[in-house]
PDB file of the backbone (N, CA, C, O) and the ligand in Angstrom, with CONECT records:
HET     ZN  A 101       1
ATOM      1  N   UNK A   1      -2.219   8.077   8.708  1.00  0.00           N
ATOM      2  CA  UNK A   1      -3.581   7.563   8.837  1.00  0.00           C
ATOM      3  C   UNK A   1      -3.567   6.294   9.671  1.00  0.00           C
ATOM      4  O   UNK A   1      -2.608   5.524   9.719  1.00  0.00           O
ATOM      5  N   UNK A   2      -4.865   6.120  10.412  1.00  0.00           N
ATOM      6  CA  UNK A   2      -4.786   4.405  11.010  1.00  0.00           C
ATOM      7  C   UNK A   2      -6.329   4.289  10.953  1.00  0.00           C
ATOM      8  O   UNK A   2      -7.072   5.266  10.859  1.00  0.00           O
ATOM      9  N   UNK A   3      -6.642   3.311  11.003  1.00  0.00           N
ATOM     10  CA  UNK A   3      -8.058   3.175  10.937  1.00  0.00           C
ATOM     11  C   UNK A   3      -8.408   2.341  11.976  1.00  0.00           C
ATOM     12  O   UNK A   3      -7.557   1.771  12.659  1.00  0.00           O
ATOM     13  N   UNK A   4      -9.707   2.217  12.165  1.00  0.00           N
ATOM     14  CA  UNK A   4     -10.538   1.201  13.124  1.00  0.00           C
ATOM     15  C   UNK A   4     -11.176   0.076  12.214  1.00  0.00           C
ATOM     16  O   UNK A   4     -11.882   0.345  11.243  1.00  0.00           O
ATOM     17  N   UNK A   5     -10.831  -1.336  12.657  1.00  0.00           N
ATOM     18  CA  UNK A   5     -11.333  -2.528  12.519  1.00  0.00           C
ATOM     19  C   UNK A   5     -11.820  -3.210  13.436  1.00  0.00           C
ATOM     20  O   UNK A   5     -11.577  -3.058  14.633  1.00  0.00           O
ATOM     21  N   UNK A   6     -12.566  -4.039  12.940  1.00  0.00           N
ATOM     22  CA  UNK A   6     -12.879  -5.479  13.563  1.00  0.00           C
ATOM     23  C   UNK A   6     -12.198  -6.397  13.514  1.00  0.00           C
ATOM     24  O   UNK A   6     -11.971  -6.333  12.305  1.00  0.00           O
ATOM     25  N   UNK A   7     -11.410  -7.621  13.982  1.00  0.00           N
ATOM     26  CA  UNK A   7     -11.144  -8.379  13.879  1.00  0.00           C
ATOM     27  C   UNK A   7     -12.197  -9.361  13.278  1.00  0.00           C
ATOM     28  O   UNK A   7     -13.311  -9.324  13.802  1.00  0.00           O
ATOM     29  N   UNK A   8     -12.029 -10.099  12.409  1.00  0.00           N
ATOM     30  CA  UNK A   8     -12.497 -10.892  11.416  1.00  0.00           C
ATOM     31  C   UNK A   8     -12.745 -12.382  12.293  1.00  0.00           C
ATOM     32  O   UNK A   8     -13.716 -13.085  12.015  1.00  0.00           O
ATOM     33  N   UNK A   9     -11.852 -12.742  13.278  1.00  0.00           N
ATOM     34  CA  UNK A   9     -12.162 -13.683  13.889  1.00  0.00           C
ATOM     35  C   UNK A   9     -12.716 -13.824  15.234  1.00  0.00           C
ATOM     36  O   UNK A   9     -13.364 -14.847  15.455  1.00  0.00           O
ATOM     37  N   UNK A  10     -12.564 -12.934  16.205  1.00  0.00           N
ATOM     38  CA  UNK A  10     -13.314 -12.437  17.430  1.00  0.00           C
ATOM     39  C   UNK A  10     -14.209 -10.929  17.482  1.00  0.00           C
ATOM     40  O   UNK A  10     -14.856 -10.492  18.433  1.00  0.00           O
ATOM     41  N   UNK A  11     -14.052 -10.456  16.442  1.00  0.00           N
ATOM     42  CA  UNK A  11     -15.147  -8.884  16.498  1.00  0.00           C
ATOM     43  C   UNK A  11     -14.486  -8.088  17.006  1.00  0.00           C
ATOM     44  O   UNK A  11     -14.640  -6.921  16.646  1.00  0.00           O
ATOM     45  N   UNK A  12     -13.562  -8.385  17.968  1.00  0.00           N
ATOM     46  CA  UNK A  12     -13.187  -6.895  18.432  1.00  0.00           C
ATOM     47  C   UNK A  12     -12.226  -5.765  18.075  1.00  0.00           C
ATOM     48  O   UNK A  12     -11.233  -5.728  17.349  1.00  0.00           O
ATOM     49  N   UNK A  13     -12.848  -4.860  18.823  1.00  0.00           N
ATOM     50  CA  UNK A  13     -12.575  -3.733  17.481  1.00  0.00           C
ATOM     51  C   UNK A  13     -11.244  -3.291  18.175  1.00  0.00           C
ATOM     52  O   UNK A  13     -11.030  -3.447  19.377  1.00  0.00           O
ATOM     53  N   UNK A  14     -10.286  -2.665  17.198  1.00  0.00           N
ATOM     54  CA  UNK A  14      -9.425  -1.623  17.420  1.00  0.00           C
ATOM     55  C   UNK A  14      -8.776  -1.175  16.621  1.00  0.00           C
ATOM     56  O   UNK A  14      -8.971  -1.454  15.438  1.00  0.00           O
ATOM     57  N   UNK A  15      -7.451  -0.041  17.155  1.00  0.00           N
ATOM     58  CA  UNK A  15      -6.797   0.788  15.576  1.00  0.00           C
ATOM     59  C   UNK A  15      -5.642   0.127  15.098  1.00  0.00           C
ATOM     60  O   UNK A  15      -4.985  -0.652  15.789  1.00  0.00           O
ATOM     61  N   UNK A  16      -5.365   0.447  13.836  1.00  0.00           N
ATOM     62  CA  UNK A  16      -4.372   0.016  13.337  1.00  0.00           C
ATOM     63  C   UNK A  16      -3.346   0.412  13.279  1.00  0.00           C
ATOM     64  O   UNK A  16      -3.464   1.620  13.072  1.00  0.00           O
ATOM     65  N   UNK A  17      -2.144   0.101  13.344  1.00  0.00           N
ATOM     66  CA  UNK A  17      -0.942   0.899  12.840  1.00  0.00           C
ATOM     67  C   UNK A  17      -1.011   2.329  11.965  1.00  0.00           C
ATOM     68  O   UNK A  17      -1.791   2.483  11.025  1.00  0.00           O
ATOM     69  N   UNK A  18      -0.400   2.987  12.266  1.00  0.00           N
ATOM     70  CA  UNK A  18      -0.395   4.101  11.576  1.00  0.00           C
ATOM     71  C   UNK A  18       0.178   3.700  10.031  1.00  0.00           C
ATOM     72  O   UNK A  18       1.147   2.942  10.014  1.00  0.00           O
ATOM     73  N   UNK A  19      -0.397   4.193   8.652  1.00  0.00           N
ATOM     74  CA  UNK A  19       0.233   3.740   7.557  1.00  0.00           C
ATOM     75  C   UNK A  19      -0.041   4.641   6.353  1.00  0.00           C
ATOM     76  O   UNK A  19      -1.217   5.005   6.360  1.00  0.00           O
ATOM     77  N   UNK A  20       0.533   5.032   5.509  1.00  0.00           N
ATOM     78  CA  UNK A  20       0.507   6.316   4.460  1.00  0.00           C
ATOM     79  C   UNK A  20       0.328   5.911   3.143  1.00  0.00           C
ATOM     80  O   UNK A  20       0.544   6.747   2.267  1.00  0.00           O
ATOM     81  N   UNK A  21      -0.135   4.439   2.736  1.00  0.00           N
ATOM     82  CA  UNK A  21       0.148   4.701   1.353  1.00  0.00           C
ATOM     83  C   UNK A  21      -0.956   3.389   1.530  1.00  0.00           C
ATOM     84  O   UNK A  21      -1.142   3.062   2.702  1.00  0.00           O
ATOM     85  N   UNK A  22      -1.882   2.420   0.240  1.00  0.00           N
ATOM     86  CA  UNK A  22      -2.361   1.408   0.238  1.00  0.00           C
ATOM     87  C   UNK A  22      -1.801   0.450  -0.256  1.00  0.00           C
ATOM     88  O   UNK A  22      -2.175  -0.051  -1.316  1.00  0.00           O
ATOM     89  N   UNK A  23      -0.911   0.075   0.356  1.00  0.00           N
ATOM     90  CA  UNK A  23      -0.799  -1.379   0.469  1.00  0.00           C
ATOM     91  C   UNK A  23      -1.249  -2.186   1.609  1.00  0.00           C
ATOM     92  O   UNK A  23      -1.261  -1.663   2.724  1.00  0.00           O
ATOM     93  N   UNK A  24      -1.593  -3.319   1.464  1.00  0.00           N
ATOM     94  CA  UNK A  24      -2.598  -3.934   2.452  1.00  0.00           C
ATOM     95  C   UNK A  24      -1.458  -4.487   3.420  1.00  0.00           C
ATOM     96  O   UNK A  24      -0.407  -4.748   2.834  1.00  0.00           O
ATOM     97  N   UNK A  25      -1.469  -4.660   4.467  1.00  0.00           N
ATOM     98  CA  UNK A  25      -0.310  -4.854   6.140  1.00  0.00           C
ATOM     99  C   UNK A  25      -1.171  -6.083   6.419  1.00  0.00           C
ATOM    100  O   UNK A  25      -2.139  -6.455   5.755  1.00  0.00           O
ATOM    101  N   UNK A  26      -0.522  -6.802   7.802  1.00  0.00           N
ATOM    102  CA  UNK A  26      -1.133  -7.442   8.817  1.00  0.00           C
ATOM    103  C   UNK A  26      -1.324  -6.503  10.145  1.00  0.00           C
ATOM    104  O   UNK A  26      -0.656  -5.553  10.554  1.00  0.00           O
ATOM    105  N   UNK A  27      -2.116  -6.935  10.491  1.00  0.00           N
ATOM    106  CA  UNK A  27      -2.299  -6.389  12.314  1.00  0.00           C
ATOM    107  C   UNK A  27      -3.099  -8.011  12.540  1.00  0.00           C
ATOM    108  O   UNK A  27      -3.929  -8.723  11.975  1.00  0.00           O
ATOM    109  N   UNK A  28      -2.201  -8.007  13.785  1.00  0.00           N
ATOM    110  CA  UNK A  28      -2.320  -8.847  16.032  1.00  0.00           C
ATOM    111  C   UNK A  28      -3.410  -8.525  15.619  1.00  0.00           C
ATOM    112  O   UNK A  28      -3.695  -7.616  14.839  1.00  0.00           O
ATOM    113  N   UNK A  29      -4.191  -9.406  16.227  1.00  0.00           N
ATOM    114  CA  UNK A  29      -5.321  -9.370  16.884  1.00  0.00           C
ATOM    115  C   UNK A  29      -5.046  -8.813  18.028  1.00  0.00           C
ATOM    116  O   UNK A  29      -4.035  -9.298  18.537  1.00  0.00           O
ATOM    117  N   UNK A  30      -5.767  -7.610  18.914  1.00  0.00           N
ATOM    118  CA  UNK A  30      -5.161  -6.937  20.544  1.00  0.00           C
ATOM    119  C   UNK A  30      -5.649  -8.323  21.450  1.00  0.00           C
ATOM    120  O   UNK A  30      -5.018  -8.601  22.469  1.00  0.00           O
ATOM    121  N   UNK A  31      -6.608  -9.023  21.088  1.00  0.00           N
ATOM    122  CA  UNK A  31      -7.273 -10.006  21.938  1.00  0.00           C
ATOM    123  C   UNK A  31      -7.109 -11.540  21.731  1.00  0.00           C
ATOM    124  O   UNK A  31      -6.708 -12.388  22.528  1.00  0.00           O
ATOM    125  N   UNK A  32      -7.436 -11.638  20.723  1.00  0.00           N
ATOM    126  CA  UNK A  32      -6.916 -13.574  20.114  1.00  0.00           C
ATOM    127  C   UNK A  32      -5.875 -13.740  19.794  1.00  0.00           C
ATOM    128  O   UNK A  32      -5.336 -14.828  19.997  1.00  0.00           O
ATOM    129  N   UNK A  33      -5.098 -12.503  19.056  1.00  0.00           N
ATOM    130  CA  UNK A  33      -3.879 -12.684  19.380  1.00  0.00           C
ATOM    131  C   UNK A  33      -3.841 -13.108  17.472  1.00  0.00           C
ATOM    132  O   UNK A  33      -2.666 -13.295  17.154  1.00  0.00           O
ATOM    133  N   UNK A  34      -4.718 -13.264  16.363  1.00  0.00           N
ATOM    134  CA  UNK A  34      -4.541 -14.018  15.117  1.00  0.00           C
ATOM    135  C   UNK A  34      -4.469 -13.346  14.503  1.00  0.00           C
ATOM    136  O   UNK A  34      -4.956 -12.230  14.682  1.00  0.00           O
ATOM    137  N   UNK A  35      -3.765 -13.727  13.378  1.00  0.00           N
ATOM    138  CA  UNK A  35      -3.454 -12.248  11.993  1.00  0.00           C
ATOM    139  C   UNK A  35      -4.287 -11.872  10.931  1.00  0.00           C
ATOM    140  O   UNK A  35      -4.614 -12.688  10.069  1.00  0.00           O
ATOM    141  N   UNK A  36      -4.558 -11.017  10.923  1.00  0.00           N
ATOM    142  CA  UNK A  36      -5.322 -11.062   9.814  1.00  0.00           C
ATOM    143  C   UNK A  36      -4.904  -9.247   8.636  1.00  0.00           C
ATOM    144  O   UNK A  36      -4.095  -8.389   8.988  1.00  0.00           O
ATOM    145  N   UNK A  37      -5.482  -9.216   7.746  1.00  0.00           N
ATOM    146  CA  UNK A  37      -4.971  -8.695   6.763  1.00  0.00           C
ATOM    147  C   UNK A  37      -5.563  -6.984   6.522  1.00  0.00           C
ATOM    148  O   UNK A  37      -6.689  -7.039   6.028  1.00  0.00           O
ATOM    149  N   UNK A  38      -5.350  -6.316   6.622  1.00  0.00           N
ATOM    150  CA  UNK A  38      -5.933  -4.646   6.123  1.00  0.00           C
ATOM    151  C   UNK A  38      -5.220  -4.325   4.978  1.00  0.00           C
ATOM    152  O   UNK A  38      -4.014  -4.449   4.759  1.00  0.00           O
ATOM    153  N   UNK A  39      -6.188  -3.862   4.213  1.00  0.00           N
ATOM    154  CA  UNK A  39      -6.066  -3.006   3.134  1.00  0.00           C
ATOM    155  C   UNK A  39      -6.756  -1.457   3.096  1.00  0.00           C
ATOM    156  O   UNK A  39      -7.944  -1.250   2.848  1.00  0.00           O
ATOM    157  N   UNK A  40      -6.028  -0.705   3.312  1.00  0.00           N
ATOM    158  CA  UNK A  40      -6.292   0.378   2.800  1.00  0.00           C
ATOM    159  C   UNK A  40      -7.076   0.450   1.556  1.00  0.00           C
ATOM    160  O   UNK A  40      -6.779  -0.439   0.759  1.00  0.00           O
ATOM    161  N   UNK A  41      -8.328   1.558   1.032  1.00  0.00           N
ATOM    162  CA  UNK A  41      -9.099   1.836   0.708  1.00  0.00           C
ATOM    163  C   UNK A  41      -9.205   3.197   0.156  1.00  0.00           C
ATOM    164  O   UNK A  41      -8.807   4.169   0.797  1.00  0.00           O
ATOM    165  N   UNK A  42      -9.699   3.290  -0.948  1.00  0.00           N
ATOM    166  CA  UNK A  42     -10.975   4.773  -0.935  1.00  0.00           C
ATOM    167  C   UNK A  42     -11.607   5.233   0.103  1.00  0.00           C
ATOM    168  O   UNK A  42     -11.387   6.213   0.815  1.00  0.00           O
ATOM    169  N   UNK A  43     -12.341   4.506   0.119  1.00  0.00           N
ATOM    170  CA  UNK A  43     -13.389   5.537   1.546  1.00  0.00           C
ATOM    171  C   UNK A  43     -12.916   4.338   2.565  1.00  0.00           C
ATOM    172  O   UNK A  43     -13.803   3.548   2.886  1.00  0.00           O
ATOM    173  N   UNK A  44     -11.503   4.112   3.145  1.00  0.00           N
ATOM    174  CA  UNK A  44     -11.401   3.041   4.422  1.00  0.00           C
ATOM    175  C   UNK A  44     -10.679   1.993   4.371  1.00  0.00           C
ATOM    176  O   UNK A  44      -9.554   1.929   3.876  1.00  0.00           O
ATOM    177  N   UNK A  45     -11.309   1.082   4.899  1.00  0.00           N
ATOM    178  CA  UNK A  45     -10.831  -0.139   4.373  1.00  0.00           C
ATOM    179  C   UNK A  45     -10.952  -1.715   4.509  1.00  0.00           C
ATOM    180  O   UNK A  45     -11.986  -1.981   5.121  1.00  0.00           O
ATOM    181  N   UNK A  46     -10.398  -2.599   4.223  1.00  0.00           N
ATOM    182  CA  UNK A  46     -10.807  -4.171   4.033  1.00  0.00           C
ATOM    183  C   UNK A  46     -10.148  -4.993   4.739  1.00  0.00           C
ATOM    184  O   UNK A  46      -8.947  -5.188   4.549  1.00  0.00           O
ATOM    185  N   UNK A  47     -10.913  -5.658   5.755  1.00  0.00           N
ATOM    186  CA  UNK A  47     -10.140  -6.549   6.331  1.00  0.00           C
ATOM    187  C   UNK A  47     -10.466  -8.282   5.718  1.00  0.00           C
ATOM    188  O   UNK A  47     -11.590  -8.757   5.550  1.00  0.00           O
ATOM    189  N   UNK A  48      -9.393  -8.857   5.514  1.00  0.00           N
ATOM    190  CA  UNK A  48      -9.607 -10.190   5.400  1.00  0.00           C
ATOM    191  C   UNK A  48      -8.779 -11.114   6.170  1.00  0.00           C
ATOM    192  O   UNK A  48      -7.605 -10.914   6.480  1.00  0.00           O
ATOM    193  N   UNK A  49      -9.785 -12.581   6.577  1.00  0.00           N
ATOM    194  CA  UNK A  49      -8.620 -13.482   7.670  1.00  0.00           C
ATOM    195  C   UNK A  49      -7.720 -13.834   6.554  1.00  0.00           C
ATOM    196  O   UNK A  49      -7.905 -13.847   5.337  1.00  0.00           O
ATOM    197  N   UNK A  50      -6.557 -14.156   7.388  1.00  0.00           N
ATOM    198  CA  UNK A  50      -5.367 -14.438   6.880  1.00  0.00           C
ATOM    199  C   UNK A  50      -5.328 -15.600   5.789  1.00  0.00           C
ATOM    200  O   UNK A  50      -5.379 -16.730   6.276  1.00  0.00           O
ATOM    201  N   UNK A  51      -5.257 -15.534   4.596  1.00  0.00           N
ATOM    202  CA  UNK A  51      -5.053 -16.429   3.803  1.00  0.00           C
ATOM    203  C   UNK A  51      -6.394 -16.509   2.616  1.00  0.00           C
ATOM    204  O   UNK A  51      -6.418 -17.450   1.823  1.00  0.00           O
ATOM    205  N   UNK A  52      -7.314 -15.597   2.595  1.00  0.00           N
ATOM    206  CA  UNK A  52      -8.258 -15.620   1.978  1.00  0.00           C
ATOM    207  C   UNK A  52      -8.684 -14.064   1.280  1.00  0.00           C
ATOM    208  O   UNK A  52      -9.823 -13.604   1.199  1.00  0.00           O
ATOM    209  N   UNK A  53      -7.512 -13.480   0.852  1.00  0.00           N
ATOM    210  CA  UNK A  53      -7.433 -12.287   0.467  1.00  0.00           C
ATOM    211  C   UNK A  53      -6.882 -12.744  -1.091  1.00  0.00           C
ATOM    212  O   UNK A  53      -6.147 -13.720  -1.242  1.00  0.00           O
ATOM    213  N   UNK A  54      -7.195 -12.172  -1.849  1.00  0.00           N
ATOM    214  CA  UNK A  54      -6.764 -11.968  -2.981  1.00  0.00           C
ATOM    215  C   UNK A  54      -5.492 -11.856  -3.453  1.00  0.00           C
ATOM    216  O   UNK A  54      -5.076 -10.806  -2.963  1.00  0.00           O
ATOM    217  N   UNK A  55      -4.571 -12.376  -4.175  1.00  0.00           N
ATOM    218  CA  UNK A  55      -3.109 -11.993  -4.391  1.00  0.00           C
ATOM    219  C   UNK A  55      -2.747 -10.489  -4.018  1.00  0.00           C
ATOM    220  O   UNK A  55      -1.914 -10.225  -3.150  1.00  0.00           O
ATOM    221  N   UNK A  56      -3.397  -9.581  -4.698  1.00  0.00           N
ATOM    222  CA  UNK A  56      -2.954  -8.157  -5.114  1.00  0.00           C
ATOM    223  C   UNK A  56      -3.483  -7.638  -3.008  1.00  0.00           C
ATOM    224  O   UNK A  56      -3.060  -6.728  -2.295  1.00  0.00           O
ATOM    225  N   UNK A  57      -4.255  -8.468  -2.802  1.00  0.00           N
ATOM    226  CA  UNK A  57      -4.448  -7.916  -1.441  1.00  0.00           C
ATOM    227  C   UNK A  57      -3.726  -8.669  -0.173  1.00  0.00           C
ATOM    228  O   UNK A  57      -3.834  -8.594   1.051  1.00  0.00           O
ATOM    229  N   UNK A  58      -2.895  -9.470  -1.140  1.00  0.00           N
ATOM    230  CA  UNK A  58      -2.016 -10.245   0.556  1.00  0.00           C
ATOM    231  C   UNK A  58      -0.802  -9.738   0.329  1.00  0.00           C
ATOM    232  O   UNK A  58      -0.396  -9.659  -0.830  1.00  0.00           O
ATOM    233  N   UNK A  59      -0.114  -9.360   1.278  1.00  0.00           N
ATOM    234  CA  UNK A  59       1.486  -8.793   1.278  1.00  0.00           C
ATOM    235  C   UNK A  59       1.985  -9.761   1.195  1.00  0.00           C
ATOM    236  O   UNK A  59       2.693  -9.828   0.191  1.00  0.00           O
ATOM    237  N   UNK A  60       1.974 -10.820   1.931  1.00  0.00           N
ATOM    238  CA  UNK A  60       3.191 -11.766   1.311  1.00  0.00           C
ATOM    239  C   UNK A  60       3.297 -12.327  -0.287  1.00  0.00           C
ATOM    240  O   UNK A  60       4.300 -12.621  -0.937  1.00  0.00           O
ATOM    241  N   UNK A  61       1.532 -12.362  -0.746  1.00  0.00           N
ATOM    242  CA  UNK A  61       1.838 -13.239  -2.218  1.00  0.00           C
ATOM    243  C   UNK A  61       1.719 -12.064  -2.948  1.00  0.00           C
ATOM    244  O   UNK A  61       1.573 -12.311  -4.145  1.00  0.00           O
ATOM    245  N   UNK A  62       1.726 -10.826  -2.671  1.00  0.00           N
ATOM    246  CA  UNK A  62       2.550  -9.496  -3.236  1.00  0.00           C
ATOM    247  C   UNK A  62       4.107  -9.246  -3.511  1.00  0.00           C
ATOM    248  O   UNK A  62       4.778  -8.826  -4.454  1.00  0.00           O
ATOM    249  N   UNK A  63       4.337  -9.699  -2.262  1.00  0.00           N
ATOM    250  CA  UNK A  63       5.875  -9.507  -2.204  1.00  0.00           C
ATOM    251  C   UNK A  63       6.688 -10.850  -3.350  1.00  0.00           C
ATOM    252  O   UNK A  63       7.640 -10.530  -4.062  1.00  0.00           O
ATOM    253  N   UNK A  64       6.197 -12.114  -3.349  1.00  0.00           N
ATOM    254  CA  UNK A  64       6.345 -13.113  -3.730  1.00  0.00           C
ATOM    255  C   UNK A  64       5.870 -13.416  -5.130  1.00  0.00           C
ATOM    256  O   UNK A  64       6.603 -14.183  -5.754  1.00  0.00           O
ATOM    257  N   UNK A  65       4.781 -12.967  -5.761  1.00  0.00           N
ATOM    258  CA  UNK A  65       4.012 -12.983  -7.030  1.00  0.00           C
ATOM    259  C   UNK A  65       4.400 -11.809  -7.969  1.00  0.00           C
ATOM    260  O   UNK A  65       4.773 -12.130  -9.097  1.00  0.00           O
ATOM    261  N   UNK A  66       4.363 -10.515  -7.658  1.00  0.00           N
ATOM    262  CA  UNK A  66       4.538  -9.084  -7.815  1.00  0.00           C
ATOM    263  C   UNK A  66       5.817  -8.223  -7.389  1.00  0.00           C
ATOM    264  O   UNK A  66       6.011  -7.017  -7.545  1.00  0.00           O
ATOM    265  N   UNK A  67       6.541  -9.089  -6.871  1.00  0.00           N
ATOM    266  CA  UNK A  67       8.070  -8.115  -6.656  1.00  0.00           C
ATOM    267  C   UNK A  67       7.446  -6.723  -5.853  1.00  0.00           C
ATOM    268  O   UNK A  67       7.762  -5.683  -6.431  1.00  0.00           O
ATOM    269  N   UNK A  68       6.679  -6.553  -4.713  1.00  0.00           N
ATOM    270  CA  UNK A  68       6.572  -5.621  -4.197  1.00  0.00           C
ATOM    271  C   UNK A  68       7.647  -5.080  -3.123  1.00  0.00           C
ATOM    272  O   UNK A  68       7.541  -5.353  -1.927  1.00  0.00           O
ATOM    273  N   UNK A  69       8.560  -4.389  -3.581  1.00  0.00           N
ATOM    274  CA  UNK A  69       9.518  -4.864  -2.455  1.00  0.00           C
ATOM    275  C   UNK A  69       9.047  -3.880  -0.797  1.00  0.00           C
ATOM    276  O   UNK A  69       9.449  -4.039   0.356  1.00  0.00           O
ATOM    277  N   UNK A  70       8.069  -2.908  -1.382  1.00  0.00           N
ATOM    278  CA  UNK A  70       7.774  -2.202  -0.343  1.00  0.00           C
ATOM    279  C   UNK A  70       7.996  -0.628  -0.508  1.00  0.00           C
ATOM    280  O   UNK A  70       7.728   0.203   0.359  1.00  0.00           O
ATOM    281  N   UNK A  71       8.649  -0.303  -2.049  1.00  0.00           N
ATOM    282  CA  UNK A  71       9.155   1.119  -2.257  1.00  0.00           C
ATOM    283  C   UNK A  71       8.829   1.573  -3.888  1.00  0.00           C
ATOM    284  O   UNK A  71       9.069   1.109  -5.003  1.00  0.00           O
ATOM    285  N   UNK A  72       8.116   2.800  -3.303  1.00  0.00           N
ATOM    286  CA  UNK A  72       7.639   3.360  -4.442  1.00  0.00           C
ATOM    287  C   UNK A  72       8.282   4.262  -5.344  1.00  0.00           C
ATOM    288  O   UNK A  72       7.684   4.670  -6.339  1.00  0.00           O
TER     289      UNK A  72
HETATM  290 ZN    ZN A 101      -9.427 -11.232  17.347  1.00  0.00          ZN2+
END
């Protein structure tokens, strides 16, 4: 699966990495170049700028809070 976003800080749109399971990733900005956060979804999914996502929705304070090591 990959989906289409917006970038959260310039609007512009594009796809994401290809990814199979929901855990929330980073994606580049293709244009500003800034990180920001996707989560996979039910019907899609959630983007938040970097640092204003929820524990359970940031990979790093997943990996760091939650022992996510990345394997199911
Ligand atoms: Zn951008």
């Amino acid at each position: 699966m990959s989906a289409h976003v917006h970038c959260p800080y310039c609007s512009v749109g594009q796809e994401t990495a290809e990814y199979s399971d929901y855990r929330p990733f980073y994606v580049n900005c293709s244009d500003c170049a800034r990180r920001f956060i996707v989560e996979p979804v039910r019907n899609g999914v959630v983007v938040y700028r970097d640092g204003e996502a929820p524990c359970c929705s940031d990979p790093e304070c997943r990996e760091t809070e939650m022992g996510d090591s990345g394997q199911d």
